[in-house]
gemmi code that builds the backbone of each chain (N, CA, C; Angstrom):
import gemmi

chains = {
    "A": [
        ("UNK", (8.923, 9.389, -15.643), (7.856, 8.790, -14.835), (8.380, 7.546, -14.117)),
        ("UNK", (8.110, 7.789, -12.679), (8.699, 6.417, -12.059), (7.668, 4.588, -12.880)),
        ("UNK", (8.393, 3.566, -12.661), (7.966, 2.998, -13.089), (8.073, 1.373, -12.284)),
        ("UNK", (7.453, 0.493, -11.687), (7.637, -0.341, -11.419), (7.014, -1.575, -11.924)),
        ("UNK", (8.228, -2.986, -12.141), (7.540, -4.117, -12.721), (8.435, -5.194, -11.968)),
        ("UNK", (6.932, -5.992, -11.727), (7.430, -6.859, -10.716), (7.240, -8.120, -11.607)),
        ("UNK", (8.332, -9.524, -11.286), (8.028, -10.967, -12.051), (8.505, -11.599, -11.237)),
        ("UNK", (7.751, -12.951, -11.375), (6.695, -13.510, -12.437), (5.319, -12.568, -11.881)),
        ("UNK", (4.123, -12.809, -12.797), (3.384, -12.369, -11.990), (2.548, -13.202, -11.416)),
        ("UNK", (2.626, -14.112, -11.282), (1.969, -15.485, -10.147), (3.535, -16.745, -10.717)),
        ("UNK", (3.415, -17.144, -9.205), (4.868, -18.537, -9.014), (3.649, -19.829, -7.957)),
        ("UNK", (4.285, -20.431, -8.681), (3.292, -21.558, -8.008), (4.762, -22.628, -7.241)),
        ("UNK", (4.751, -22.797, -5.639), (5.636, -23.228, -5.369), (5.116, -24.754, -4.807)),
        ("UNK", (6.365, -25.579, -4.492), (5.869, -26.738, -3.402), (6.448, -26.514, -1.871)),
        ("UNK", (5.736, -26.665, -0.774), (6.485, -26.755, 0.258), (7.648, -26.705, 0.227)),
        ("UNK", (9.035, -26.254, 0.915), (10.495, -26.280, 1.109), (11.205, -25.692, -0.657)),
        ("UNK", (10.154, -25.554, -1.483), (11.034, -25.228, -2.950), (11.256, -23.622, -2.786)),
        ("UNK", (12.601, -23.172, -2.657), (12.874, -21.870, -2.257), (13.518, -20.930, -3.716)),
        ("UNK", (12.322, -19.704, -3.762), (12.604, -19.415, -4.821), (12.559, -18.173, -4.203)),
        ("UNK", (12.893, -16.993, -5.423), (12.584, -15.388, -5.679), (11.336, -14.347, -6.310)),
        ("UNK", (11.250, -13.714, -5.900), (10.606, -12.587, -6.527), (11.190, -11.260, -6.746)),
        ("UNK", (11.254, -10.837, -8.279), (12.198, -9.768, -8.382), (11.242, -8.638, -8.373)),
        ("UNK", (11.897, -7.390, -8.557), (11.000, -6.061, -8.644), (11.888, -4.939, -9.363)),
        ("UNK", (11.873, -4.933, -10.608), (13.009, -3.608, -11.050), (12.261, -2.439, -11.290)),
        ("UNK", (13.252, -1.728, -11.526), (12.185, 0.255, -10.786), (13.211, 1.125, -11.831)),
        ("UNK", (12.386, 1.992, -12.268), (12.954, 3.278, -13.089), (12.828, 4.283, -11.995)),
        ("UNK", (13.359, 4.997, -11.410), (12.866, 6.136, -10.604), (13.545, 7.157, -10.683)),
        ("UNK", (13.407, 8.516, -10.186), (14.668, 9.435, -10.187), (14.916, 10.328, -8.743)),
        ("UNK", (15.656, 9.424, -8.121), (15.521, 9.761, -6.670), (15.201, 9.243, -5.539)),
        ("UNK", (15.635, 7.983, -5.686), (15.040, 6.566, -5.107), (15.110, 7.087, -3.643)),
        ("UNK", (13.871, 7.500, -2.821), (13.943, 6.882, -0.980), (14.176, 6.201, -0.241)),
        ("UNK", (13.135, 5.209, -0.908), (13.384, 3.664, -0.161), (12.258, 3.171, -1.152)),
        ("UNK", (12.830, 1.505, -1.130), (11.721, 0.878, -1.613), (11.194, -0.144, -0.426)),
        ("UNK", (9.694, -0.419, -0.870), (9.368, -1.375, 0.377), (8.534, -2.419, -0.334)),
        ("UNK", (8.062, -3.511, 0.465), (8.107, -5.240, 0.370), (6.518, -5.024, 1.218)),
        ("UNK", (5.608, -5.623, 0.167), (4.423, -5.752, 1.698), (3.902, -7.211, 1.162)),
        ("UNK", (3.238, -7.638, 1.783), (2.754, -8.629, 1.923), (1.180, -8.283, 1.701)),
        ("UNK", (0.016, -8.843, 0.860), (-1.079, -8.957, 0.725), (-2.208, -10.049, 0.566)),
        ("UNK", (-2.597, -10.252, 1.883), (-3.545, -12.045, 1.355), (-5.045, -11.409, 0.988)),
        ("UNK", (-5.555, -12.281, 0.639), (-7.079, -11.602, -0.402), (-8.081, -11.198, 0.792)),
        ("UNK", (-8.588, -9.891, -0.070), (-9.400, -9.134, 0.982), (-9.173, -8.443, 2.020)),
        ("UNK", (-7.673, -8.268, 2.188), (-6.769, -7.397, 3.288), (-6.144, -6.851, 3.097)),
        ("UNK", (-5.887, -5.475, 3.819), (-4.596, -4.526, 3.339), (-3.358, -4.850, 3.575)),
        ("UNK", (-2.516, -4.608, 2.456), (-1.193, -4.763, 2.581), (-0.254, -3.951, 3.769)),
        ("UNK", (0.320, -5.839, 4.036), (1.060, -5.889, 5.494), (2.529, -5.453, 5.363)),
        ("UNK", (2.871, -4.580, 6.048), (4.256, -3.791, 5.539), (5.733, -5.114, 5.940)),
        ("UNK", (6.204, -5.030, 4.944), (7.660, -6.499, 5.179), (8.627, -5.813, 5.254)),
        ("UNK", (8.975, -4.675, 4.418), (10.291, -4.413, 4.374), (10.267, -3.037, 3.895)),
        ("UNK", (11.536, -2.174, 4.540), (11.742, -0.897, 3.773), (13.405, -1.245, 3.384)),
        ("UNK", (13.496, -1.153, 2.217), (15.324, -1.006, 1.756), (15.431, 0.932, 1.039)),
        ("UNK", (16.635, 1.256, 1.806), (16.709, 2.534, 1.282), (18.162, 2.603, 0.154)),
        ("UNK", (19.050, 1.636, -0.067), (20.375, 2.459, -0.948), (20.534, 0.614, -1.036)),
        ("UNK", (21.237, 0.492, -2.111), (21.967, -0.375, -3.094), (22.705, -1.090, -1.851)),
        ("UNK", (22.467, -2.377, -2.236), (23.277, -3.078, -1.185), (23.055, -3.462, 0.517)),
        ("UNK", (21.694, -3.120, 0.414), (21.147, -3.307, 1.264), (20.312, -4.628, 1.401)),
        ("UNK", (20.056, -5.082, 2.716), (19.617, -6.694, 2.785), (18.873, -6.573, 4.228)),
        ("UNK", (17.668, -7.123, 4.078), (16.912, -7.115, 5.645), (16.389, -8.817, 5.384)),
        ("UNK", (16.441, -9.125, 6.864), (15.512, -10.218, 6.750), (14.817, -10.139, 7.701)),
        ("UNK", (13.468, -11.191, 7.426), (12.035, -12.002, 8.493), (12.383, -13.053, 8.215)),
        ("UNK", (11.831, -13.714, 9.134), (11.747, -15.250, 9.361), (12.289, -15.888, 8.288)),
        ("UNK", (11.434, -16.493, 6.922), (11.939, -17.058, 5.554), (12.467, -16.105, 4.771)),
        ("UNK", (12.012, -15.267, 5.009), (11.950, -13.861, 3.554), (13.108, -13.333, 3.834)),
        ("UNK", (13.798, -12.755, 2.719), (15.193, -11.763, 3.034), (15.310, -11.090, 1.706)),
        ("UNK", (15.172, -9.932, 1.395), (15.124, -8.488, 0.885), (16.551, -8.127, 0.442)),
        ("UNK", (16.772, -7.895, -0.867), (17.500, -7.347, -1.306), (17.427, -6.019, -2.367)),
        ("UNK", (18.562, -5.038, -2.176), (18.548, -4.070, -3.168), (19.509, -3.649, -3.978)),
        ("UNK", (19.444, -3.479, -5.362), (20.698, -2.838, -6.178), (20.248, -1.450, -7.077)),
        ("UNK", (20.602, -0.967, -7.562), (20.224, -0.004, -8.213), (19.817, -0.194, -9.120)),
        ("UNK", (19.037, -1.101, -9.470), (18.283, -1.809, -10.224), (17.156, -2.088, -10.405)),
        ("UNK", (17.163, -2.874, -9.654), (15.935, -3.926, -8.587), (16.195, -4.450, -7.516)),
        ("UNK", (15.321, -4.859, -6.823), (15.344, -5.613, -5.755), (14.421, -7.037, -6.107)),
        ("UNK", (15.136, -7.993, -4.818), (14.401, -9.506, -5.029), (14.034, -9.615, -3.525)),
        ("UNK", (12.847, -10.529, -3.502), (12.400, -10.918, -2.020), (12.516, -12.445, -2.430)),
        ("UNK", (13.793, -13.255, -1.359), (13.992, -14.234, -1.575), (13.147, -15.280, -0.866)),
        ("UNK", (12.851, -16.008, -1.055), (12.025, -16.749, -0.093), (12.572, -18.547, 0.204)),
        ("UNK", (13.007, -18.755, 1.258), (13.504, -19.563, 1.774), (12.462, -20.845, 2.313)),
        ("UNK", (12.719, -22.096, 1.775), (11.916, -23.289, 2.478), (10.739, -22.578, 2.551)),
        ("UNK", (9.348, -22.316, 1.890), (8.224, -21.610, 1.644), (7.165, -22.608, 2.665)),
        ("UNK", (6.541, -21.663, 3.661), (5.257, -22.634, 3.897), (4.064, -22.386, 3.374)),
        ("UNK", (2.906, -23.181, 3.205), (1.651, -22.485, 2.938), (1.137, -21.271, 3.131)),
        ("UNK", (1.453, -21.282, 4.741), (1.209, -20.084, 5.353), (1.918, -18.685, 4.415)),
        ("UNK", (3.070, -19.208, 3.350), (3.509, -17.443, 2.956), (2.568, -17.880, 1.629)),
        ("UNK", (1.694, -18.391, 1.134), (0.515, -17.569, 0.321), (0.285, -16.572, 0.127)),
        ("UNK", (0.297, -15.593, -0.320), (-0.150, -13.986, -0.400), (-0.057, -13.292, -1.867)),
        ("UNK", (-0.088, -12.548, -2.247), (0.362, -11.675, -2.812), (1.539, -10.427, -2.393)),
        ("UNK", (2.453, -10.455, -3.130), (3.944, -9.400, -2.537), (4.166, -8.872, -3.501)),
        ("UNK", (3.415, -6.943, -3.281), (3.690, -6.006, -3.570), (4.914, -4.707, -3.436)),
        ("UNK", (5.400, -5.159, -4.543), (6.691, -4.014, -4.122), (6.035, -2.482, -4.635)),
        ("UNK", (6.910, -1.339, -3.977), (6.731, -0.258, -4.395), (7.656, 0.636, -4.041)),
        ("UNK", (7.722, 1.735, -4.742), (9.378, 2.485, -4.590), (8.208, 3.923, -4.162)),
        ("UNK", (9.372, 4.511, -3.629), (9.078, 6.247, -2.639), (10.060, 6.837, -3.328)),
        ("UNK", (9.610, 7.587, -4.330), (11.113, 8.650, -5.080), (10.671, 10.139, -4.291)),
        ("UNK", (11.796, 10.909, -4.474), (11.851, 12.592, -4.426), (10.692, 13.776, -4.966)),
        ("UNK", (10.270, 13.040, -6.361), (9.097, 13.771, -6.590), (9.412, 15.742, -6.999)),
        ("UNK", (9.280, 16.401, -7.669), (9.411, 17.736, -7.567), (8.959, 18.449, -6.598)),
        ("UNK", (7.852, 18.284, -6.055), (7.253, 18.666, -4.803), (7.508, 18.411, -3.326)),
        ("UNK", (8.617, 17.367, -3.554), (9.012, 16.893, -2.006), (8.585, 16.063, -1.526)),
        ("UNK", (7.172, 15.573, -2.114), (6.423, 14.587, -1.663), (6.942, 13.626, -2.199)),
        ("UNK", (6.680, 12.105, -0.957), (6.993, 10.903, -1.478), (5.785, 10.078, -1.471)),
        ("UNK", (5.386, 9.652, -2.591), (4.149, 8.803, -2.461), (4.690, 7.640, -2.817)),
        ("UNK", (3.636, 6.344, -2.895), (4.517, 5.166, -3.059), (4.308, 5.238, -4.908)),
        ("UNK", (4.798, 4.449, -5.863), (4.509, 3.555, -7.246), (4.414, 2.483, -6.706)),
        ("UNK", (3.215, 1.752, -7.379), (3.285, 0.292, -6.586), (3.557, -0.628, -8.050)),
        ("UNK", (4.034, -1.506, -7.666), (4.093, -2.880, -9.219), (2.837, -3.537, -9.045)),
        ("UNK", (2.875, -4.219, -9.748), (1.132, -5.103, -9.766), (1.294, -6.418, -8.919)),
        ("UNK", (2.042, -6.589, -8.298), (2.272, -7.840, -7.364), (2.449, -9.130, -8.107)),
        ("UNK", (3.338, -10.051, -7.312), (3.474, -11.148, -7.717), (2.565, -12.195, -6.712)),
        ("UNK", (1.838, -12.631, -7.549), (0.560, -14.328, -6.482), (1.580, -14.904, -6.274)),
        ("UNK", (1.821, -15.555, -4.757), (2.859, -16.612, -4.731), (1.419, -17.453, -4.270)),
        ("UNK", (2.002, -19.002, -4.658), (1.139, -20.246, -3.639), (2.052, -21.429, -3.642)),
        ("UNK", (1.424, -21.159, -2.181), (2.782, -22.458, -1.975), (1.972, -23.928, -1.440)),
        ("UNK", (2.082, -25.153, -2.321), (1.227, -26.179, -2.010), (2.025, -26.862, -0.871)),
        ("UNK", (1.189, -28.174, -0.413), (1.379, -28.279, 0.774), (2.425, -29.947, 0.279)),
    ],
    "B": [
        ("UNK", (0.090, -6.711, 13.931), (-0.976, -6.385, 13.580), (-1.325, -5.077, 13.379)),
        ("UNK", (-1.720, -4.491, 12.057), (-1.848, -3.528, 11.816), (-2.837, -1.901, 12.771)),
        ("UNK", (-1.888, -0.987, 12.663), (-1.947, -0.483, 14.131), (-3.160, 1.024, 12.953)),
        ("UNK", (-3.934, 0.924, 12.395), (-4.923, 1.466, 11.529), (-6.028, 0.647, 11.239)),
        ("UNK", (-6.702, 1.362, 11.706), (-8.026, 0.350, 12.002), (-9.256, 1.157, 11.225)),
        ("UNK", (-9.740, 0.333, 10.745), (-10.883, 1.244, 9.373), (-12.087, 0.432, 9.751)),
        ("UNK", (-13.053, 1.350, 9.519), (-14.874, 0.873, 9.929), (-15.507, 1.573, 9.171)),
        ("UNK", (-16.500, 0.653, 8.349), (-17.164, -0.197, 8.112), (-16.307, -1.475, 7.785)),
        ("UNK", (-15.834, -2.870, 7.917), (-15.289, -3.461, 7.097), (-15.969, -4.136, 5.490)),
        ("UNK", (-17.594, -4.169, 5.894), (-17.889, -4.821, 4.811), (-19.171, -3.424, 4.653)),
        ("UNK", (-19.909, -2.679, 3.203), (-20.728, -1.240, 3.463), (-21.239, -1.676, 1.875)),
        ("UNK", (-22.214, -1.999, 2.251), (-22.868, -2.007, 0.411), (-24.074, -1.035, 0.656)),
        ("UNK", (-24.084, -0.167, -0.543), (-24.800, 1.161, -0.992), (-25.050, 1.122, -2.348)),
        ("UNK", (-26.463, 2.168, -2.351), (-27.394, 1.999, -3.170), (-26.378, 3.479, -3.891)),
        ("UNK", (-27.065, 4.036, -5.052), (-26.504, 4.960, -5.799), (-26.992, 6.286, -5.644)),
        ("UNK", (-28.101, 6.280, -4.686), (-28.593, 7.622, -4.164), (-28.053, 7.978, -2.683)),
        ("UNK", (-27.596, 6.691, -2.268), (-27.107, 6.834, -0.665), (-25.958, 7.907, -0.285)),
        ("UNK", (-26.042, 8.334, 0.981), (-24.562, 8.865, 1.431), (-24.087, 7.859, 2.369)),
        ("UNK", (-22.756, 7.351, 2.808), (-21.982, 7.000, 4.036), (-20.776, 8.220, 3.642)),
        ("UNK", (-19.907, 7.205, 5.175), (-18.899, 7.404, 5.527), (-17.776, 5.795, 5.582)),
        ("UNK", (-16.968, 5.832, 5.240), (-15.801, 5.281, 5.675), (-15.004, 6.026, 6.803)),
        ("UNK", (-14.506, 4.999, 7.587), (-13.655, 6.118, 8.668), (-12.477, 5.408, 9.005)),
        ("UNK", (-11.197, 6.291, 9.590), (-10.123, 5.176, 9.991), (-9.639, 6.162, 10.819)),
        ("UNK", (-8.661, 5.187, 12.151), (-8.230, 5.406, 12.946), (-6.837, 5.231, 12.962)),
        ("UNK", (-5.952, 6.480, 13.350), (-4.746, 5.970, 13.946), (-3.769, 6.538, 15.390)),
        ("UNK", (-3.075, 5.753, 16.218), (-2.487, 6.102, 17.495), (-1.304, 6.232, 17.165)),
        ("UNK", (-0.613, 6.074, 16.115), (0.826, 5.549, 16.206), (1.175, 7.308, 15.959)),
        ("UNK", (0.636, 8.757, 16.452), (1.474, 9.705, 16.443), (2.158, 9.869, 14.907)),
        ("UNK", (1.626, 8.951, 13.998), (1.810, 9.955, 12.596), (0.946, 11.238, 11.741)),
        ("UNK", (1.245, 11.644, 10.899), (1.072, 13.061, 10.469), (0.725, 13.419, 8.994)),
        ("UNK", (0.472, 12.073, 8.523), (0.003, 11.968, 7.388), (-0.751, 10.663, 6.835)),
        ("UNK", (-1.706, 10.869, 6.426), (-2.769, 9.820, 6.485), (-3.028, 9.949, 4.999)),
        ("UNK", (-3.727, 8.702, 4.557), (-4.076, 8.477, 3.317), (-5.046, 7.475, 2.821)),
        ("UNK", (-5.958, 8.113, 1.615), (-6.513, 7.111, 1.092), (-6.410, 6.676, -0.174)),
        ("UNK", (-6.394, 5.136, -0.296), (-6.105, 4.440, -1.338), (-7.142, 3.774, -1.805)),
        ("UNK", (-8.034, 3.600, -3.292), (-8.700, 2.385, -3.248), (-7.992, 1.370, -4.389)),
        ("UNK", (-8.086, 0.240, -4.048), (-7.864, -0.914, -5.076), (-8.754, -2.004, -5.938)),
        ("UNK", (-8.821, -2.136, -7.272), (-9.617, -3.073, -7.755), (-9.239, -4.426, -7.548)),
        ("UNK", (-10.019, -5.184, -7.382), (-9.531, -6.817, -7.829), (-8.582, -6.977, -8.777)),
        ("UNK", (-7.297, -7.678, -7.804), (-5.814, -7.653, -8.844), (-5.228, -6.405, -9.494)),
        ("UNK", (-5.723, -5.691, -8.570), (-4.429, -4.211, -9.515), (-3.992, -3.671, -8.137)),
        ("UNK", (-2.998, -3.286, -7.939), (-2.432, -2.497, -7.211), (-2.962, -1.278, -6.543)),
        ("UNK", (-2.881, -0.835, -5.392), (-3.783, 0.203, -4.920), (-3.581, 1.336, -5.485)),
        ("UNK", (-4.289, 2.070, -6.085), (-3.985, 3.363, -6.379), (-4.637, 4.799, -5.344)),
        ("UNK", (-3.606, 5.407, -5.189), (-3.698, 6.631, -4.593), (-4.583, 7.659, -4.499)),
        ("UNK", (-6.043, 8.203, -3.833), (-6.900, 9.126, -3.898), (-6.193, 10.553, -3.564)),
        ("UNK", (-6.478, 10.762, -2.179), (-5.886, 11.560, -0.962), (-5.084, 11.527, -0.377)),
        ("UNK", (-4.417, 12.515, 0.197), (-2.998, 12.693, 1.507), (-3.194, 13.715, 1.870)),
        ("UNK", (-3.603, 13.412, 2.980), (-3.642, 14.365, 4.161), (-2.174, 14.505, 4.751)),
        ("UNK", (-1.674, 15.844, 5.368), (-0.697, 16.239, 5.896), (-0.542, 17.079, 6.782)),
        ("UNK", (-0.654, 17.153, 7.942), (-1.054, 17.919, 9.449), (-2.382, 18.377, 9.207)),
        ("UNK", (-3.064, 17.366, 8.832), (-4.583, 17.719, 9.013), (-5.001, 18.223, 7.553)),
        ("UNK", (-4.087, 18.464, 6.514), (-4.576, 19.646, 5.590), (-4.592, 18.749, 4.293)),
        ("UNK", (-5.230, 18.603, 3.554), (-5.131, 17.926, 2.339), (-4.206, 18.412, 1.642)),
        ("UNK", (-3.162, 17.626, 0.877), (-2.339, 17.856, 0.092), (-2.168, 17.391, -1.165)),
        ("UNK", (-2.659, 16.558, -1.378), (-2.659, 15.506, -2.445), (-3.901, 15.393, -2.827)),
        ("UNK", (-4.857, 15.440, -3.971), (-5.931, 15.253, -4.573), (-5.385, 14.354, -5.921)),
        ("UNK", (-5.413, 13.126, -6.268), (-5.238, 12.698, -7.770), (-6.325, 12.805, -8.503)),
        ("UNK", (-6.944, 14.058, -8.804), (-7.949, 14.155, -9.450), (-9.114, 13.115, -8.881)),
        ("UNK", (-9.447, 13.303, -7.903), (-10.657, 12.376, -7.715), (-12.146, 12.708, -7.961)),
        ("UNK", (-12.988, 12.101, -8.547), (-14.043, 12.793, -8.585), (-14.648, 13.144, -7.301)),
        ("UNK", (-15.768, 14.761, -7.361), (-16.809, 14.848, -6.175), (-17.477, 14.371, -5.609)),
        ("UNK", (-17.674, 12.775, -6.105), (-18.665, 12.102, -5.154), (-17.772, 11.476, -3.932)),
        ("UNK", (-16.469, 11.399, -3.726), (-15.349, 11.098, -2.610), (-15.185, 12.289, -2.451)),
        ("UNK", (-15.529, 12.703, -1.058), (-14.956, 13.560, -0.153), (-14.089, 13.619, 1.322)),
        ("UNK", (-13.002, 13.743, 1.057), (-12.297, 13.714, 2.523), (-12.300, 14.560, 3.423)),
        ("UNK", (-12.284, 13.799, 4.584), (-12.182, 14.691, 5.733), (-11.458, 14.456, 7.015)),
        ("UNK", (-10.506, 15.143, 7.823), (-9.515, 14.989, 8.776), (-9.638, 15.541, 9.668)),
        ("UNK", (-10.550, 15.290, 10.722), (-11.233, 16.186, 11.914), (-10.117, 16.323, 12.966)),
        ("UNK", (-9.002, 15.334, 12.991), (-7.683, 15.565, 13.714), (-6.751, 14.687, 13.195)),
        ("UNK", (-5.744, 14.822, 14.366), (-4.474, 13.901, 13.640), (-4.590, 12.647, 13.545)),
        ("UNK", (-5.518, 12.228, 14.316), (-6.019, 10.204, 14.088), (-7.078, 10.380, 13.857)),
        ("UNK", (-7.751, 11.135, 13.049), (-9.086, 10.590, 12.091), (-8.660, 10.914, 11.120)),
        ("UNK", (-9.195, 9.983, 9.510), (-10.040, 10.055, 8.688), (-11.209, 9.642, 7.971)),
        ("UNK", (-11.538, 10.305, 7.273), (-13.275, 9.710, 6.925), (-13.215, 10.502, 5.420)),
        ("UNK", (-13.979, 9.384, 5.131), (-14.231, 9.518, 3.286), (-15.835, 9.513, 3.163)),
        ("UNK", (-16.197, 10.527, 2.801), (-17.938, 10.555, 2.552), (-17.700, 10.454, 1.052)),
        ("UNK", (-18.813, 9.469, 1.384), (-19.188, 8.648, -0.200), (-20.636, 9.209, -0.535)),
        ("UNK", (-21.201, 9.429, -1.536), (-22.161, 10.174, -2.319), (-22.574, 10.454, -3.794)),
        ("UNK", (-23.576, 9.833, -4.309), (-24.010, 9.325, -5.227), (-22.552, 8.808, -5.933)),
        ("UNK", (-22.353, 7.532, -5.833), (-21.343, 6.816, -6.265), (-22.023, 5.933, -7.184)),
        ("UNK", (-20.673, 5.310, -8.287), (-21.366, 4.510, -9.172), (-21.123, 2.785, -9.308)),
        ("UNK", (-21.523, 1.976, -9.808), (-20.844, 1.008, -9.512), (-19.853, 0.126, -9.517)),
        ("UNK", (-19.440, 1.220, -10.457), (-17.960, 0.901, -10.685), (-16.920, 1.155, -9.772)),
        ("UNK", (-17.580, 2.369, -8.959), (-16.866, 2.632, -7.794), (-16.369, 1.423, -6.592)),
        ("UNK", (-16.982, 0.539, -6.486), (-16.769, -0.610, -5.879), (-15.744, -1.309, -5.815)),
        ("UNK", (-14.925, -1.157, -4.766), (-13.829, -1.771, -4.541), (-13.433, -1.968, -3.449)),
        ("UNK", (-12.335, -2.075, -2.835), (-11.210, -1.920, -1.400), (-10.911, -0.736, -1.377)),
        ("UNK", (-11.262, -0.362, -0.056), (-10.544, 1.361, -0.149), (-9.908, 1.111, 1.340)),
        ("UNK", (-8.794, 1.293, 1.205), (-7.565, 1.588, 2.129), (-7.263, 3.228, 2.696)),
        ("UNK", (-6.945, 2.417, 3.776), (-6.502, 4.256, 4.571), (-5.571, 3.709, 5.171)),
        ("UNK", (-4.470, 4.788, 5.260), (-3.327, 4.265, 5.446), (-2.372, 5.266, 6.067)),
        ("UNK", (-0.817, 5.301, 6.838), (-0.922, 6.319, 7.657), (0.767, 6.384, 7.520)),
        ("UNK", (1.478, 7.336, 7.558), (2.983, 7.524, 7.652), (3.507, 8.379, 8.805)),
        ("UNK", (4.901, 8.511, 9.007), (5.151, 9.443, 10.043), (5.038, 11.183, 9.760)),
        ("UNK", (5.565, 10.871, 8.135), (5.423, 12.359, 7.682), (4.971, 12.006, 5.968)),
        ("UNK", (4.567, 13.283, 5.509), (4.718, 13.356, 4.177), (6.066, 13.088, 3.208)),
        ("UNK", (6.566, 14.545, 3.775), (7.738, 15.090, 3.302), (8.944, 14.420, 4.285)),
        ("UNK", (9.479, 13.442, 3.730), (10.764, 12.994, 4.502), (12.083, 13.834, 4.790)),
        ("UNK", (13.022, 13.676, 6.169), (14.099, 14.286, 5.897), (15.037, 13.623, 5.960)),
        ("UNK", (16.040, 14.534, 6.302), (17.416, 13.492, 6.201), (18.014, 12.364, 7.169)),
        ("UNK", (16.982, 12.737, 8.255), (17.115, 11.527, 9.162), (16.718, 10.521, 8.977)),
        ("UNK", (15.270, 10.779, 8.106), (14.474, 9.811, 7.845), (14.238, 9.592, 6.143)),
        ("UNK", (14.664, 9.173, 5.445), (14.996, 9.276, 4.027), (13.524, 8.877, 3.109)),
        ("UNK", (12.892, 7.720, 3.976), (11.682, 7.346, 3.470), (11.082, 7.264, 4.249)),
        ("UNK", (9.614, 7.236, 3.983), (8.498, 6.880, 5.138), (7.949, 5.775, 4.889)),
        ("UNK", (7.821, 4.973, 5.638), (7.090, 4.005, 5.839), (5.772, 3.681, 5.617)),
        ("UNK", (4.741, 3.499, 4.600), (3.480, 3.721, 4.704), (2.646, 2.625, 5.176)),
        ("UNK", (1.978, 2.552, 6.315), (1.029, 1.694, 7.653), (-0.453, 1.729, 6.407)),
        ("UNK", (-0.722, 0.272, 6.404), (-1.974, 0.272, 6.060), (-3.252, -0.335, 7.012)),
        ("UNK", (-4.381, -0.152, 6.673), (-5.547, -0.318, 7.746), (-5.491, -1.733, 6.671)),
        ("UNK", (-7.161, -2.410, 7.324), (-7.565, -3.814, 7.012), (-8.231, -3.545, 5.719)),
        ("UNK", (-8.719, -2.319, 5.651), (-9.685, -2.039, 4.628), (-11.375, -1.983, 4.621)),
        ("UNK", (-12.001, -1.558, 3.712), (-13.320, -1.047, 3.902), (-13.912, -1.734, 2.321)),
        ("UNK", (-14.363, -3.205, 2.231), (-14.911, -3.385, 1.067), (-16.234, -2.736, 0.876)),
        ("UNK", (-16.211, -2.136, -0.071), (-17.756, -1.294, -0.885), (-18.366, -2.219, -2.616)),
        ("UNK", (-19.483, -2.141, -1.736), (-20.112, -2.431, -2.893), (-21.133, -1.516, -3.223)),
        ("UNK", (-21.131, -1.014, -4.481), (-21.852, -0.120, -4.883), (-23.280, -0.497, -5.446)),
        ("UNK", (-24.676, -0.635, -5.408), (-25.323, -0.951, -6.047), (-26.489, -0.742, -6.657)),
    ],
}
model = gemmi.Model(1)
for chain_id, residues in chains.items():
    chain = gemmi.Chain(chain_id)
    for i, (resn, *xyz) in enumerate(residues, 1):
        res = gemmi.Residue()
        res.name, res.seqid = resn, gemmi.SeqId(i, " ")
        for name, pos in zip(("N", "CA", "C"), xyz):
            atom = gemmi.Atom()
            atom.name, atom.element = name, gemmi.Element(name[0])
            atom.pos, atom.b_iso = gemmi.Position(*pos), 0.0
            res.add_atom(atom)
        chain.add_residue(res)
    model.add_chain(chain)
structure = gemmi.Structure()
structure.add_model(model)
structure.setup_entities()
């Protein structure tokens, strides 16, 4: 059974304090995993797709990493504005062909001012 | 800005009522989906639609019914629901189901969402 767990599960930051969020995954047949972004009461905003080990994307502060492991969404000099909740979730092979997502339970970031 | 656009945004219903939820998409994908989520848990997966055809059922109960009148609609008829049913329900949209080798994963597009309150 695929499995995803994401930590911490809430980080409480200060302005410019640049930290991580990890996400490690059991899967069998990894697609891609992806990075969304969620602020309260809205659907999750798509950040990132990583497909194979060793892979790295960036946005603006944020920059995405993957190993065959886990992945981390690093977050650089944090503003208020990245408040949200950041949901990772992996797309495996599935027996059927289908890829649906597993989602982790998200990590609360808040970033004070 | 998210290119799935869902209406009603805010739909509170009684327990004898019927609606609809509905969502829209242009972006020329081919598989659509609905998700609902509770407060603080992760969305979990209802439906997937796939060239129009349902493919995916996670056991949902009969009072959610889907429906895909073309390739950019869907609509969720809601019917005698309970109140527990009440949550965020997401619709959400990919290029394909079944990925290939060009395309290894799909990308899944989410709408703003449709809060329900059941009551």
């Amino acid at each position: 059974e695929d499995q995803v767990t994401q930590s911490p599960e809430a980080l409480r930051l200060q302005e410019g304090e640049s930290s991580s969020l990890n996400c490690s995954y059991t899967v069998s047949g990894l697609r891609g995993l992806f990075w969304y972004r969620q602020d309260p009461g809205k659907g999750p905003e798509f950040l990132f797709t990583l497909y194979s080990a060793g892979e790295e994307k960036e946005k603006e502060r944020l920059k995405a990493t993957l190993t065959k492991k886990e992945s981390f969404l690093h977050i650089t000099a944090p503003k208020p504005e990245d408040s949200a909740t950041y949901l990772c979730a992996v797309q495996a092979g599935g027996d059927s062909g289908y890829s649906t997502l597993t989602f982790g339970k998200g990590t609360m970031l808040l970033v004070s001012p | 800005d998210t290119e799935v656009t869902q209406t009603p945004k805010h739909l509170v219903m009684g327990m004898t009522n019927k609606k609809s939820l509905k969502c829209e998409q242009h972006m020329g994908h081919r598989a659509m989906y609905w998700y609902k989520q509770k407060a603080k848990k992760p969305p979990e997966l209802m439906f997937v639609y796939s060239y129009e055809k349902l493919s995916i059922n996670e056991s949902v109960p009969s009072r959610f019914s889907p429906e895909c009148p073309n390739s950019s609609l869907l609509n969720l008829h809601l019917h005698a629901l309970q109140p527990e049913d009440s949550a965020l329900y997401l619709c959400a949209s990919s290029q394909d189901l079944i990925p290939n080798w060009r395309r290894p994963g799909n990308t899944i597009y989410f709408g703003e969402g449709s809060w329900l309150t059941v009551v």
